[in-house]
C-alpha positions, 0 to 999 in steps of 0.5 A: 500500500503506497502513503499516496494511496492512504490519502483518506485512510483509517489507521486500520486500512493502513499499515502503522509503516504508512501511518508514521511516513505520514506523520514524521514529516508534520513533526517538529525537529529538536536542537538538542537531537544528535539521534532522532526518529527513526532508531530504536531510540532518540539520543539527546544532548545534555550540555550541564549533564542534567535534564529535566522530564515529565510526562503527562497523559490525555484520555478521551472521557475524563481529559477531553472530548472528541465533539469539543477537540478537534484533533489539532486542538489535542495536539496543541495541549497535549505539547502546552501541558508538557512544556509548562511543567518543563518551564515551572522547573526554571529549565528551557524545553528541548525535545518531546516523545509522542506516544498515541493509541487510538481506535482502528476506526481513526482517520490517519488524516486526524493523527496529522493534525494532531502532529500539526499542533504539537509543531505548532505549540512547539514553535509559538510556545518553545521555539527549538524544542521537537518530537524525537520520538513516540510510539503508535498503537491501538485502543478503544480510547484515544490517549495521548501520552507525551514525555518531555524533556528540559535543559537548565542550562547549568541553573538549579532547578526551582522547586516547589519547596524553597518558599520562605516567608517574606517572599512575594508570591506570583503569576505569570499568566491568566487567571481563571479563563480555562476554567471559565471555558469548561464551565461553558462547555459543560453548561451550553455545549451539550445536549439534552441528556448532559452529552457533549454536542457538537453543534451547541460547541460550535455556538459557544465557541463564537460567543466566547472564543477567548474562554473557551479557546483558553481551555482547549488551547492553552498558550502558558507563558514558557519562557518565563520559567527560566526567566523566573530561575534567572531572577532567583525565585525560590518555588514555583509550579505549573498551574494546572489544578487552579491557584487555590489547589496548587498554591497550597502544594508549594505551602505544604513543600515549602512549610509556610503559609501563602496568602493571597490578595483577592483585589489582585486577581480581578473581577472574579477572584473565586474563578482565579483561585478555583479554575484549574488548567490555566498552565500559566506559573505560580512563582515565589521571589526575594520580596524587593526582586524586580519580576521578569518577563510577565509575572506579577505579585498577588500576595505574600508567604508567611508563616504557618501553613495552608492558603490564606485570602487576604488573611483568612484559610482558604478552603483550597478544593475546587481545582482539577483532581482526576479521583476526586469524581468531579467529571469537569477536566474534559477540554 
């Protein structure tokens, strides 16, 4: 069977051989390869002799939804997702794994758009950064699994655990607008019986393309992490579960208290302490350092323990955890 052949294909019409020939090609180059596709396995440059990795998954059902996402949109975040945990470790992203299990039943024309947007969030998000590898099977469900990789560039890593009181606790990113997305989603772009809808999507997609957008195409703010190491901030963390659920993360690593200004989070300070996917970076810093590149402050870390708003606990559920039965992490 030739790739010309496979132009409108499923991937169970054509061979996994004429699949991949057709996806490589879409598929970004790293900088840091020295062996890419094509063996059994990619060979990286590690210039300080470290790297940084992570690796997260997305499942049809509890991460997303087909009549939601379109397959470049999973594309996109699956690379997004990747990259911001990348970042909020203060390192540069060099390369991803792309491993991919769908139905039989799957166009290979869908598995190319998927390629599309993990280009594409590379280029606008990480400039350098590129598949070097992965794998592609078959399942009921359509998962994407992505592992990625990250140089820091002889810095320390920042984690989660060096906050100390005193420092000014940050972000860089918005706040609260994925979370805003999915709600609509959840709210208008289903059907009678709570199924997602394909048409209904389509109408909540024109009258609030920025949240929605947001939510199924994230674009976090990359490069500030390693600006962020640049400038000495002491903890920091990708925000993916919402501020509330992962600022209380770098309080219990760290062994303090954060507390947080509610009249620096806008005009809905509940949907920014509460709405997770975000994937912008939550950053503490020396009080007195100059922020870098788009991070401001929005509160303080003090002693004691827990997430404090303008000095008071804070109940900090109400972000995303797939175990806690909320079915609402469907981008």
């Amino acid at each position: 069977m030739s790739g010309s052949g496979t132009a409108g294909a499923t991937i169970g019409e054509a061979s996994e051989v004429e699949a991949l020939k057709r996806i490589f090609p879409r598929l970004p180059a790293s900088t840091a390869t020295i062996v890419g596709p094509g063996d059994d396995a990619a060979v990286l440059a590690a210039p300080d002799g470290r790297y940084v990795v992570t690796t997260d998954m997305m499942v049809h059902g509890p991460d997303f939804r087909l009549a939601w996402s379109a397959p470049y949109d999973l594309g996109w975040k699956a690379a997004a997702t990747n990259l911001s945990d990348v970042a909020a470790m203060g390192a540069v992203p060099t390369a991803l794994v792309v491993a991919i299990a769908a139905p039989a039943s799957t166009p290979v024309a869908d598995l190319e758009r998927i390629a599309d947007g993990l280009r594409d969030a590379c280029a606008a998000l990480a400039p350098g950064c590129g598949v070097v590898g992965g794998d592609l099977s078959a399942s009921d469900t359509l998962t994407i699994a992505v592992t990625a990789f990250g140089d820091l560039e002889g810095r320390a890593p920042v984690l989660r655990s060096g906050a100390r009181a005193g420092d000014t606790v940050t972000v860089s990113g918005p706040l609260g607008r994925a979370g805003a997305g999915l709600r609509l989603l959840f709210e208008r772009a289903v059907d009678e019986t709570g199924e997602p809808d394909r048409a209904r999507f389509v109408e909540v997609l024109a009258a609030h393309p920025d949240a929605v957008t947001a939510q199924l195409r994230p674009e976090p703010p990359i490069q500030d992490g390693p600006l962020a190491a640049i400038a000495g901030a002491t903890a920091m963390l990708d925000l993916s579960d919402g501020l509330a659920l992962d600022a209380r993360r770098v309080a219990l690593a760290s062994g303090v208290a954060i507390d947080i200004d509610p009249a620096a989070l806008g005009d809905d300070a509940q949907s920014a302490l509460t709405g997770g996917e975000d994937h912008g970076l939550l950053a503490t810093f020396p009080a007195g350092t100059v922020l870098p590149g788009g991070f401001r402050a929005i509160g303080t870390v003090r002693d004691g323990d827990g997430v404090l708003v303008a000095g008071r606990a804070f109940d900090a559920r109400g972000g995303w955890d797939p175990y806690d039965g909320w079915d609402g992490n469907a981008g």
